[in-house]
C-alpha positions in Angstrom: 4.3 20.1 -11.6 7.4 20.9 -9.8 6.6 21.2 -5.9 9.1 22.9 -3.0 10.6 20.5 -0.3 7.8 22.2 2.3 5.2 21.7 -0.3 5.7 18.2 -1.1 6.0 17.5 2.1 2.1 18.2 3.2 1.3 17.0 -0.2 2.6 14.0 1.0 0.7 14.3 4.3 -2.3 14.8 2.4 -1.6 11.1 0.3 -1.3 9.2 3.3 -4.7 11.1 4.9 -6.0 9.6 1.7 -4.8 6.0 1.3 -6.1 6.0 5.4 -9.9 6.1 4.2 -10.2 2.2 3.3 -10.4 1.2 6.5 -13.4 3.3 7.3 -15.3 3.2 4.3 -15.0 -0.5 4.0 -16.6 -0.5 7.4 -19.7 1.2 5.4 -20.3 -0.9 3.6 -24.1 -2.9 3.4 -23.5 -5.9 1.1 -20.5 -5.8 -1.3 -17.7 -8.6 -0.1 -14.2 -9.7 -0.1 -13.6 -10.2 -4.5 -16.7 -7.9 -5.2 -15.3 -5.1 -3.4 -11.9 -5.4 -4.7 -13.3 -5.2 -8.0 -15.1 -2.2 -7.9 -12.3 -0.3 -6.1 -10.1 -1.6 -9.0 -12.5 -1.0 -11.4 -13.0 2.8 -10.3 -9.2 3.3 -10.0 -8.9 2.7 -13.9 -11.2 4.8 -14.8 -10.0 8.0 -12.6 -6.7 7.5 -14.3 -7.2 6.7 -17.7 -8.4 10.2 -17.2 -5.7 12.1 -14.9 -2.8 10.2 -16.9 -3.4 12.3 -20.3 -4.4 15.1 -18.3 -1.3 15.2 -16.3 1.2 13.8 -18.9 -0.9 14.1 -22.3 -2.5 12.2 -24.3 1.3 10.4 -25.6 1.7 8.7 -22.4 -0.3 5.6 -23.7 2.5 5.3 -26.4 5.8 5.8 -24.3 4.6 2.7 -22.1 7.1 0.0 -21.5 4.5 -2.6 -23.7 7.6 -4.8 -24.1 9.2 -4.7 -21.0 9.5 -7.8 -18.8 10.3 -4.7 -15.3 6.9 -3.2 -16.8 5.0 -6.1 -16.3 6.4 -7.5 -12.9 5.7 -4.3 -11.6 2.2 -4.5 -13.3 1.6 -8.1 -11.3 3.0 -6.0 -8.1 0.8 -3.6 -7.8 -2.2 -6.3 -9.1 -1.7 -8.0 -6.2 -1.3 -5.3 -4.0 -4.8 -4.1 -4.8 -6.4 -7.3 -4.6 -4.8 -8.6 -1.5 -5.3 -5.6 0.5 -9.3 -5.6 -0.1 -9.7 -8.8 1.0 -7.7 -8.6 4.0 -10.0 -5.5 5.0 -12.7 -7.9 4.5 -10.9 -10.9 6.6 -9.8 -8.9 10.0 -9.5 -5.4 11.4 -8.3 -2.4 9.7 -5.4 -2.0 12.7 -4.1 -5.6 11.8 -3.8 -5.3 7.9 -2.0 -1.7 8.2 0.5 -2.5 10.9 0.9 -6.0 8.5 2.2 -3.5 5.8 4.4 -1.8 7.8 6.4 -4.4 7.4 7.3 -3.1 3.8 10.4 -0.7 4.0 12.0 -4.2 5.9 10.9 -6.5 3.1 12.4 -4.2 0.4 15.8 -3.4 2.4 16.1 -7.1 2.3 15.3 -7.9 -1.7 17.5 -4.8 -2.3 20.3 -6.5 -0.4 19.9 -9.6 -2.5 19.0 -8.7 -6.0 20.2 -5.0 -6.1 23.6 -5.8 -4.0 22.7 -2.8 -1.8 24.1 -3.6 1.6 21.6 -3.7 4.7 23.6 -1.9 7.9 23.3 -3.4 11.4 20.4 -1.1 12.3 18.2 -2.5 10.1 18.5 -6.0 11.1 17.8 -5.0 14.4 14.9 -2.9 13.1 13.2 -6.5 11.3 14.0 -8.3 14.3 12.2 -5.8 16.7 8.9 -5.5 13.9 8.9 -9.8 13.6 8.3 -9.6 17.6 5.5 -6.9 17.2 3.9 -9.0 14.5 4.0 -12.2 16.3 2.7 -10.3 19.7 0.1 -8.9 17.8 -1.5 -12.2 16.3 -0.4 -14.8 18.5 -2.4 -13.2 21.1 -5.3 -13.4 18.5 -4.3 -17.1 17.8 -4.1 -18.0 21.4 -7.5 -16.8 22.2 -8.9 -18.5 19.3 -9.5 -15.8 17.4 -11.4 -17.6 13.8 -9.5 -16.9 10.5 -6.5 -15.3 11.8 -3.7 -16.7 9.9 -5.6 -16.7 7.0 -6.1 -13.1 7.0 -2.4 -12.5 8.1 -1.2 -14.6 5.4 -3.6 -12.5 2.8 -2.2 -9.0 4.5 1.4 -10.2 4.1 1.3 -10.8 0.6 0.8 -6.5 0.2 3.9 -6.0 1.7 5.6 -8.7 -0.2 4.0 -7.8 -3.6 5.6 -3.7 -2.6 9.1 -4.9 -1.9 9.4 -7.0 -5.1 7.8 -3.8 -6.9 10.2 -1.5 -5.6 13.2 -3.7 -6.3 12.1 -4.1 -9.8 12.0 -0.3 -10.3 15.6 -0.3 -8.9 17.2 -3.2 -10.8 15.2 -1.2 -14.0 16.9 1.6 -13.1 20.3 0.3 -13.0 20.2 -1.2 -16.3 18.7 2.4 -18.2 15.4 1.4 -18.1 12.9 4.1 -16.0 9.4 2.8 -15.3 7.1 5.2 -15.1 4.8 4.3 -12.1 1.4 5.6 -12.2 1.0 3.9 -15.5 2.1 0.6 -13.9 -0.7 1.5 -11.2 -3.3 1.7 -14.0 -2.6 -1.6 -15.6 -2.2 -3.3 -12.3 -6.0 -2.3 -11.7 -7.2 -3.4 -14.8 -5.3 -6.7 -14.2 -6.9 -6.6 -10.5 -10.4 -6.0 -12.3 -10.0 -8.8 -14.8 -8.9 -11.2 -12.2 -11.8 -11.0 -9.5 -14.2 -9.8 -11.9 -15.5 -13.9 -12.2 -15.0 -14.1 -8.6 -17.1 -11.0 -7.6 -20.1 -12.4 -9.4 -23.1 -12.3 -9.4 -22.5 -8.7 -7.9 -24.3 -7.7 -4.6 -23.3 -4.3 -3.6 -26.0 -2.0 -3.5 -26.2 1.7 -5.1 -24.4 3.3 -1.8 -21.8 0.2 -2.3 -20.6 1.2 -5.3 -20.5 4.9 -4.7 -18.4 4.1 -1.5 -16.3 2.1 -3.6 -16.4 4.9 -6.6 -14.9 7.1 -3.9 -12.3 4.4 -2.7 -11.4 4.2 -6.4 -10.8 8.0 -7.0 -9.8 9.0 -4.1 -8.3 6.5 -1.7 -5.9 5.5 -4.7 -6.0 7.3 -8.1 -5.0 10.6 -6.6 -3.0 9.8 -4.0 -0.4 7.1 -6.3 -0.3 10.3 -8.7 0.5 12.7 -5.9 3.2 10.4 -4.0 4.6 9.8 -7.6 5.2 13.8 -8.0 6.7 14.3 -4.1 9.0 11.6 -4.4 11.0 13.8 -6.9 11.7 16.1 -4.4 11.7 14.2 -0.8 14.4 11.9 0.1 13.5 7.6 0.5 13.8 8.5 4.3 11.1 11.1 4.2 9.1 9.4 2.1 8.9 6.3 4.2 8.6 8.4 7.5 5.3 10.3 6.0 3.8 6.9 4.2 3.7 5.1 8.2 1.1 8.2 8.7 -1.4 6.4 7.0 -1.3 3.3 9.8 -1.8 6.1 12.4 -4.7 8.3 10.1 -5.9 4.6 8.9 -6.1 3.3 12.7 -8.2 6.2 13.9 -10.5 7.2 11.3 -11.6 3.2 11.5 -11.9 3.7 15.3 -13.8 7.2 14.9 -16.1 6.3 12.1 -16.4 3.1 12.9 -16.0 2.4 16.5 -13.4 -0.3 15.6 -11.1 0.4 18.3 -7.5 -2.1 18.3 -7.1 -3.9 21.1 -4.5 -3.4 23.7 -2.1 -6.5 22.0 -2.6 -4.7 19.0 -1.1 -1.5 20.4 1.4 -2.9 21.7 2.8 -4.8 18.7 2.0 -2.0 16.4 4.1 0.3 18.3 7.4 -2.1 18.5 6.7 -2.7 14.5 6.1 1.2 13.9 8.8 1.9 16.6 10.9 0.0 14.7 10.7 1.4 11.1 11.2 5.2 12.3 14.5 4.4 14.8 15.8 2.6 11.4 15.0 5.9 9.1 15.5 8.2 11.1 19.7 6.9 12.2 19.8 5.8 8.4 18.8 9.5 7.5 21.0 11.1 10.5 24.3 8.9 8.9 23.8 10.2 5.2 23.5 13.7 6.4 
């Protein structure tokens, strides 16, 4: 599936309108909590792509996976606790806080690439990490300082997403650089099953409800099966630059579909620190892409 620059690039949109839904249909939810609901979401995400993968790439791609690969398997553990930590956080505090939290990716990643990969970080970008850490810190110190309960805790859970997506794209780099190509949507299904496995004990005894687990179903399919596979076949043709300027559309798709459907509207510290980290990221992509033009 080969798309054209225009093409991939509302394709793309389309992705990010997709990964925006947790938020929102969390917020629906009548009983399933915290490990339950990461579970099912996990759970539903392996079974959409055990059947797009040999639909999209046949029935072969089981074989050519990297079994034996130690890249394979970090990545694997990435995206694992990717899945699981972002649930839970959903669970812990408000949609705004856990999406401006994974902003914060592009900045992690520049700085394991400068470490591990060698790849130099320009002036701009430290400037960029210092300007997000002071939307971060206006954001939940004001939550801290009014006593807000469980705020670090849920911080701390949101920041390991971020974390977990920098390590994962350095490992796909440093793979790269030694001939080894990971194929990533096959990573993203065993990182579910791993997810599954994992808070499977936790989750029990199960409490969702028959709407639960449809909402979940859909979560599954649709909020991450489709859109990994999509993002997987735009990157191909979009530039890094463009890629990471369309993925911060799903903090401002995720932000208002979770005040629109679910009258969760951020607060006005929220705003304000969520624009200096969002600020932040596009100054830094946008110069970065200006200066390789």
């Amino acid at each position: 599936m080969q798309l054209r620059h225009g093409q991939a690039v509302w394709v793309m949109v389309a992705a990010t309108l997709m990964w925006s839904i947790a938020g929102v249909v969390t917020r629906q939810l009548e009983h399933a909590r915290s490990f339950e609901v990461t579970f099912w979401r996990s759970f539903f995400t392996v079974l959409a792509l055990l059947v797009l993968l040999p639909a999209w790439q046949g029935i072969g791609v089981f074989r050519r996976m990297h079994w034996k690969s130690t890249y394979f398997w970090l990545s694997c553990i990435c995206w694992a606790v990717m899945f699981t930590a972002f649930m839970v956080a959903m669970t812990l505090t408000t949609v705004a806080n856990v999406l401006v939290t994974l902003a914060l990716g592009p900045l992690f990643t520049a700085i394991l690439a400068r470490i591990f990969v060698d790849s130099s970080m320009p002036t701009r970008t430290w400037v960029a990490i210092f300007i997000a850490g002071l939307g971060i810190a206006w954001m939940y110190g004001s939550q801290v300082s009014l006593g807000a309960p469980g705020v670090v805790t849920s911080y701390l859970v949101a920041l390991c997403v971020p974390i977990a997506g920098a390590i994962q794209w350095t490992v796909v780099k440093r793979s790269q650089g030694r001939g080894e190509k990971l194929d990533l949507v096959p990573c993203v299904l065993v990182g579910a099953a791993i997810s599954a496995l994992v808070t499977l004990p936790l989750a029990m005894p199960f409490e969702a409800s028959g709407t639960d687990v449809a909402w979940l179903a859909l979560l599954g399919v649709v909020q991450l099966a489709i859109p990994c596979a999509l993002s997987v076949i735009c990157a191909r043709v979009l530039a890094a630059p463009e890629v990471s300027l369309l993925g911060l559309l799903e903090i401002v798709f995720g932000i208002g579909l979770a005040w629109l459907g679910a009258n969760e509207a951020p607060d006005r510290n929220v705003l304000i620190g969520g624009a200096l980290v969002i600020g932040a990221l596009v100054a830094n992509e946008i110069i970065g892409w200006r200066q390789r033009l």
